[in-house]
C-alpha positions in Angstrom: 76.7 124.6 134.5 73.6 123.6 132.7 71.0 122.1 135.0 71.4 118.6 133.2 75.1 119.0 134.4 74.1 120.0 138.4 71.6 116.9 138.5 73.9 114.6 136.8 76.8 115.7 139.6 74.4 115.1 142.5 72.9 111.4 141.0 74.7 108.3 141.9 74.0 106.4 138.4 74.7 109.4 136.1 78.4 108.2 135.2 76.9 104.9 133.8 73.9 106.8 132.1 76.8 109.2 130.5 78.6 105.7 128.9 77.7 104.8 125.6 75.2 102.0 125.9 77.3 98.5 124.9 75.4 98.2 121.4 76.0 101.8 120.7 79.5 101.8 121.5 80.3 99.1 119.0 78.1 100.7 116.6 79.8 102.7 113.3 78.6 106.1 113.6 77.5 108.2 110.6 79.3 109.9 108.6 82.2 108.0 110.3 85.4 107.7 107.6 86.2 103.8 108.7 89.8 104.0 107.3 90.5 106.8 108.9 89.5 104.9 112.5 91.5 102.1 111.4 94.7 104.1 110.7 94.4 105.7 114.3 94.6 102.4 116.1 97.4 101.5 113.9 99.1 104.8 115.0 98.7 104.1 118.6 99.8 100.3 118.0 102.9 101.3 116.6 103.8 103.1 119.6 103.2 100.1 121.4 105.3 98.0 119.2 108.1 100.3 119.9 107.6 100.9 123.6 107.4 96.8 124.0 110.6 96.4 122.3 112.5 98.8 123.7 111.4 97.2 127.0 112.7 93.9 125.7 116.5 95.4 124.3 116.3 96.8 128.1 116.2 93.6 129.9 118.8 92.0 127.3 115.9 89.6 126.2 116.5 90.6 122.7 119.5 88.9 120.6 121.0 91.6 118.7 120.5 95.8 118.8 116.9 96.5 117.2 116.9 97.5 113.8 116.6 101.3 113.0 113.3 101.3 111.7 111.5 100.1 115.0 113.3 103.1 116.7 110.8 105.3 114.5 108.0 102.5 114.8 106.2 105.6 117.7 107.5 108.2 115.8 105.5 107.2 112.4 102.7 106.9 114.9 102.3 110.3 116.4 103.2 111.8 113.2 100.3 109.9 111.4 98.4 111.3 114.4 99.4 114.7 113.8 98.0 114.3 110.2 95.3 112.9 111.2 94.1 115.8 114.0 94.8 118.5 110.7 92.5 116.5 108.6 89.7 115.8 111.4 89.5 119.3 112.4 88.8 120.6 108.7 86.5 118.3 108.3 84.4 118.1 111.0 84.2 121.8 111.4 82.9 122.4 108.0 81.0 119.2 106.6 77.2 119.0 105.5 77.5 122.8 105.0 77.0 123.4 109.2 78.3 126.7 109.8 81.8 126.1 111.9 81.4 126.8 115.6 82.9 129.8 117.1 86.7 129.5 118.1 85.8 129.9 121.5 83.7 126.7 121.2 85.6 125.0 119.4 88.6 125.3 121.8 86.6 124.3 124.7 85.7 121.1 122.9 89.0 120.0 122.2 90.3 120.8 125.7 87.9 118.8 127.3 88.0 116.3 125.0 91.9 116.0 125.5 92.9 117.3 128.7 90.6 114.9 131.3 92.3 111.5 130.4 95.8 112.9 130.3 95.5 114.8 133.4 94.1 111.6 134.7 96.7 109.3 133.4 99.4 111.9 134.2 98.7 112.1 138.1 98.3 108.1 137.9 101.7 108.0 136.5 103.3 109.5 139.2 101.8 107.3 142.0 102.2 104.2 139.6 106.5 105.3 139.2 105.9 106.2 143.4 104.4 102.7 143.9 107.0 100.3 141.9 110.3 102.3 142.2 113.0 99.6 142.2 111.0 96.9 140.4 111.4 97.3 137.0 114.0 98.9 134.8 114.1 102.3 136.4 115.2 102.5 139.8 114.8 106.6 140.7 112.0 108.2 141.5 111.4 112.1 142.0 108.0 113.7 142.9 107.7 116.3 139.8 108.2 120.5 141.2 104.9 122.1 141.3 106.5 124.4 138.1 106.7 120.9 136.2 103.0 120.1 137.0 101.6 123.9 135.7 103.8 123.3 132.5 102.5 119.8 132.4 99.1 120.8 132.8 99.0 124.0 130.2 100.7 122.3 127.9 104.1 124.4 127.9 106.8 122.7 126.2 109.6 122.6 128.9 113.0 120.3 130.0 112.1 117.8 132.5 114.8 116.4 134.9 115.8 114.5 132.3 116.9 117.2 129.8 114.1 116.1 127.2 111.2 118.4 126.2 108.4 116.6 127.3 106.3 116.7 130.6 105.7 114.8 133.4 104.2 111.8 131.6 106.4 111.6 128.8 103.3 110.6 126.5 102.6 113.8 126.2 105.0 115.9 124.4 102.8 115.1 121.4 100.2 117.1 123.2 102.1 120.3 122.8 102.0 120.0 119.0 98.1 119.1 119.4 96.7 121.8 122.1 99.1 124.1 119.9 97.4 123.1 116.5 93.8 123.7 118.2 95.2 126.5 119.6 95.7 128.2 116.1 92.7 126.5 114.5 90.8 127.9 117.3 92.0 131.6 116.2 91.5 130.9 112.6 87.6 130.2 114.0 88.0 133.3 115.5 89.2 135.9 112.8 86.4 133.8 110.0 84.8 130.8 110.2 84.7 129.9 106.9 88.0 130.9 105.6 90.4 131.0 108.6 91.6 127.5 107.6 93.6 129.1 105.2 95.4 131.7 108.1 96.5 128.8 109.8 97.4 127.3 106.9 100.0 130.3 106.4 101.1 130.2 110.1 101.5 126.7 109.9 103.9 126.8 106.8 105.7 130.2 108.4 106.3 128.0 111.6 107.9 125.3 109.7 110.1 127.8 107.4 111.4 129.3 110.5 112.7 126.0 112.0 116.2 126.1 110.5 116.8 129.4 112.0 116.2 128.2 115.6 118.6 126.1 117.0 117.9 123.7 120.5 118.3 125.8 123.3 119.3 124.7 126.6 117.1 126.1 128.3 114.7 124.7 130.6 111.7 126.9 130.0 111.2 130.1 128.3 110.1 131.3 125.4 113.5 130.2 123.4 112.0 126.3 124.0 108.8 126.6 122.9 110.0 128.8 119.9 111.8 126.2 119.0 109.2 123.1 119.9 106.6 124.7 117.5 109.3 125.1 114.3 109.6 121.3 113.9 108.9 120.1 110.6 105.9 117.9 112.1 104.0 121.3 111.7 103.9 120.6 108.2 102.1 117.6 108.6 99.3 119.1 110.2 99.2 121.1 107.1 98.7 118.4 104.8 95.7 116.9 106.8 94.4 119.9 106.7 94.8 120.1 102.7 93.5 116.5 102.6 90.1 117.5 104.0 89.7 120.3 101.4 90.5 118.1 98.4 88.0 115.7 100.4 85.4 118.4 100.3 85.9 119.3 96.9 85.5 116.2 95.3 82.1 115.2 97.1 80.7 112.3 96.2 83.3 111.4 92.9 85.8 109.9 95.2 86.8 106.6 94.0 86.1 103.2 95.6 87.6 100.1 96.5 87.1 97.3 98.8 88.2 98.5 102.3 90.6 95.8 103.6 92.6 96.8 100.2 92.5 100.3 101.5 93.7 99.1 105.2 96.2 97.6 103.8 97.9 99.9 101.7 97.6 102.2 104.2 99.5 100.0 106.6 101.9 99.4 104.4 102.9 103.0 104.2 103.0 103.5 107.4 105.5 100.6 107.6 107.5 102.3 104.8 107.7 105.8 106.3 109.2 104.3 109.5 111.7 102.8 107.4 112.8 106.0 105.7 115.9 107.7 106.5 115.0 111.8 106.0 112.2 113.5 107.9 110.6 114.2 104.7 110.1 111.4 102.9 108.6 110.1 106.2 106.5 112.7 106.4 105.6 111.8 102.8 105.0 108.0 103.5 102.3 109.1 106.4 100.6 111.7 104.0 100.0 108.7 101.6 98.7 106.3 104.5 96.2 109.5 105.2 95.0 110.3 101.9 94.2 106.1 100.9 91.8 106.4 104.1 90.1 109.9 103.3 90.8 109.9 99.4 89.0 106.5 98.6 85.7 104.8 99.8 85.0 101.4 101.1 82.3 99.8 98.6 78.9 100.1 100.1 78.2 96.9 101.3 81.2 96.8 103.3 80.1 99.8 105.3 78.4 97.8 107.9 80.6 94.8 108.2 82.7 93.0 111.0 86.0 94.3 109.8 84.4 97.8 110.0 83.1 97.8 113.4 86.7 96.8 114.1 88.3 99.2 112.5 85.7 101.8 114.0 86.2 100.1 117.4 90.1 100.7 116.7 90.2 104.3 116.5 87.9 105.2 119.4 90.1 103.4 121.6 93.2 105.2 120.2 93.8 107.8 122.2 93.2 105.5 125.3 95.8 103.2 123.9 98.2 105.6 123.7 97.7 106.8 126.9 97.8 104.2 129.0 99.7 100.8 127.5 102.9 102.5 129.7 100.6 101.2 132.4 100.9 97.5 131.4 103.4 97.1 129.0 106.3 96.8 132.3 104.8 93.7 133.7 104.3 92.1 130.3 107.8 92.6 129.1 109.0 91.6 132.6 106.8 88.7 132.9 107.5 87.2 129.0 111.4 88.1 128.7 112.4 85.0 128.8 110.2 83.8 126.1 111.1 86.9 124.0 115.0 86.2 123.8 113.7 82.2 122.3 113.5 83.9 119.0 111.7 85.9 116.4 108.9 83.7 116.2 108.2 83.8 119.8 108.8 87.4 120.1 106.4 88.0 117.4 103.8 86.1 119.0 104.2 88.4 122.5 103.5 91.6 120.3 100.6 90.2 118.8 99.6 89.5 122.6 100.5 93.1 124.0 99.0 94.5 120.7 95.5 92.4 121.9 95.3 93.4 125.4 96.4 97.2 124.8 93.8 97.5 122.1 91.5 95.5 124.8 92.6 97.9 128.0 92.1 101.2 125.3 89.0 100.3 124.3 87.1 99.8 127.6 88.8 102.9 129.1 87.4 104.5 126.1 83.8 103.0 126.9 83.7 102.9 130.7 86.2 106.2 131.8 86.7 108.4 128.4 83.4 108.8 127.5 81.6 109.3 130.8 84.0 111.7 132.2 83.9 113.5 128.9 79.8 113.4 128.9 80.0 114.5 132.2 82.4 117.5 131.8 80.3 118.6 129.0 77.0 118.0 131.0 75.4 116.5 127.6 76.1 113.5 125.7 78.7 114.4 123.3 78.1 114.0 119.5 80.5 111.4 117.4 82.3 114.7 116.1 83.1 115.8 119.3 84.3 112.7 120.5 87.1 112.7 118.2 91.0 112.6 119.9 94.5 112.8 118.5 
C-alpha cells in the first residue's frame, strides 16, 4: 500500500476528496469516443426495459404475452457490452503509441475496477431479498451456501438453486464472460505486449469453434460447466470489438464524419434490430454494426463539446452502475405503477421513460458518489479516464 493509500485510510474526508469533483464528473474526458459512451447506457437501458416489463407480465398488468423481441431487449444489451469490453481493451491498451501495461497490471486494473461494486451490490442483494421476502413477486428466500459465495466471488460459472448458471446476484453471469475475457487479454499482455491481441484472438475463435461439441451439462460445478459457459458464441463478439479497435487504429485520423446524433441514432437503431432478430448470428451481427457506427465514424468537431455529448458521456460512466443496481428499484416501481401500466401502451410507455430516468439518475450518482471513490480508494491514486472504464 502506497503511503497516499495508508493516509487516505486513516483521514475522515479522503472518500469525498477520492470523488470526482461535480464539474469534472460531467466533464467529457479526452480522448473519450462519445458514441461509444452513448451506446453503453443504451446497453444497460435495455436491460432495464426488459427487467421492467417482465416485472409488469408478472403482476398481470400487461394486456397480452410480450412480444419476442423484448425477451432479448437485456440480451442485445450485455452482448453489445461484451463488444464493447473487446473493443475498449484494444484500444486503451495500445493508443498514442503507450507501451501496453504488463498483464499483471493490467489484470489488477480490471478487477478492481469490476469486482468492488458487484461484490457490493451482491452482498446488498441478499439482505435486500432477506429484508422484503413475501412482498413482491417472489416469496422464498435462501441465505446462499458459503460454496455459492466463493464461486460468486471468483467468478466461477456454477448452477444456483435455481438450476441457471449464474451466481448469487443473477446480474452477474455476464461477469464470467468479462473477468474471463480479461482473464485471457491479461495473458496475451503476458506472452507480448504488443502482439498478444492476436493469441487471444485465436483462443477466442478456438473457444467459439468448440461450442457445438459441448453440450449443457447438468452439473452444478465442475469443470464440464465452465467448459461449456466459455464456448458460447458471445465469445465471438468479444472478437469483433477487438477487430474494431485495430481497424480503428489503422485508419488514424481518415475516419469519416458525421453529425453525432445521426451516429446515436443509427446506432440505436441497430441495436433495436438485433433484438428483433431470430438466429444468434445475425444478432450478433446487428450489435457489431451498432459498435462500429460509434468507433468507425466521428462526431463533427464542433459537436465535441456539446450538451448532447456530456449526456451521452454522462450515459456511459453510469452504465455499469445502472446495470447493477436498477434490480434495486425497479420492484417498487413496477409494484407501485401496475395499475397505470395495464391502462395501455401509451401509459406504459410513459412508466419506461420514467424507470429509464431515475435508473439512469440512481447509476449515475452511484457512479459519482460510491464507484469512483471506492475505486480511487482501492487504487490509492486517482484513477485515470482509461482505467475507469467498465463493461
Amino acid at each position: 500500500m502506497t503511503g497516499e493509500a495508508r493516509q487516505q485510510r486513516g483521514n475522515p474526508g479522503a472518500w469525498m476528496r477520492a470523488m470526482i469533483p461535480l464539474h469534472n464528473a460531467l466533464r467529457i474526458e479526452q480522448g473519450q469516443i462519445v458514441a461509444l459512451q452513448l451506446l453503453r447506457g443504451v446497453a444497460a437501458l435495455a436491460v432495464v426495459v426488459e427487467h421492467l416489463l417482465q416485472r409488469y407480465e408478472k403482476r398481470g398488468a400487461l394486456p397480452a404475452e410480450l412480444p419476442e423481441f423484448v425477451a432479448k431487449l437485456g440480451q442485445t444489451g450485455v452482448f453489445a457490452f461484451f463488444a464493447i469490453s473487446g473493443f475498449i481493451m484494444v484500444f486503451i491498451t495500445s493508443r498514442d503509441r503507450q507501451a501496453p501495461p504488463s498483464g499483471a497490471a493490467f489484470l489488477r486494473a480490471r478487477f478492481l475496477r469490476v469486482a468492488p461494486l458487484y461484490y457490493l451490490t451482491t452482498l446488498l442483494i441478499v439482505v435486500f431479498a432477506w429484508a422484503t421476502q413475501g412482498l413482491g413477486t417472489l416469496s422464498d428466500f435462501r441465505f446462499p451456501t458459503l460454496a455459492e459465495w466463493v464461486g460468486s466471488f471468483l467468478f466461477i460459472p456454477h448452477r444456483g438453486a435455481n438450476g441457471l448458471i449464474q451466481p448469487i446476484y443473477g446480474l452477474g453471469w455476464s461477469l464470467h464472460y468479462e473477468m474471463f475475457f480479461y482473464l485471457l487479454f491479461a495473458a496475451g499482455l503476458a506472452i507480448h505486449r504488443r502482439h498478444g491481441v492476436l493469441l487471444v484472438l485465436a483462443v477466442l475463435g478456438l473457444l467459439a469453434a468448440l461450442g457445438p461439441l459441448i453440450a449443457a451439462p447438468a452439473d452444478r460445478w465442475g469443470l464440464s460447466v465452465i467448459a461449456y459457459v466459455f464456448t458460447r458464441p458471445v465469445m465471438l463478439i468479444f472478437m469483433a470489438g477487438m477487430i474494431l479497435a485495430r481497424i480503428r487504429e489503422r485508419c488514424g485520423d481518415r475516419l469519416p464524419s458525421a453529425p453525432l446524433p445521426l451516429i446515436a441514432s443509427v446506432a440505436i437503431a441497430a441495436l433495436w434490430l438485433a433484438a428483433t432478430l431470430e438466429t444468434i448470428g445475425a444478432m450478433l451481427g446487428a450489435i457489431v454494426l451498432a459498435l462500429a457506427v460509434c468507433v468507425l465514424v466521428v462526431p463533427r468537431d464542433r459537436e465535441a463539446g456539446g450538451r448532447f455529448a456530456m449526456f451521452s458521456s454522462a450515459m456511459g460512466n453510469a452504465s455499469y452502475s445502472i446495470y447493477l443496481t436498477h434490480s434495486f428499484v425497479l420492484g417498487a416501481f413496477a409494484a407501485a405503477t401496475s395499475a397505470i401500466a395495464a391502462e395501455g401502451p401509451g401509459p406504459l410507455m410513459a412508466l419506461v421513460l420514467m424507470a429509464c430516468t431515475g435508473c439512469f439518475i440512481l447509476g449515475w450518482l452511484t457512479w459519482h458518489l460510491i464507484e469512483v471513490p471506492m475505486t480511487n480508494r482501492l487504487r490509492g491514486k486517482r484513477s485515470r479516464p482509461s482505467e475507469m472504464v467498465a463493461p
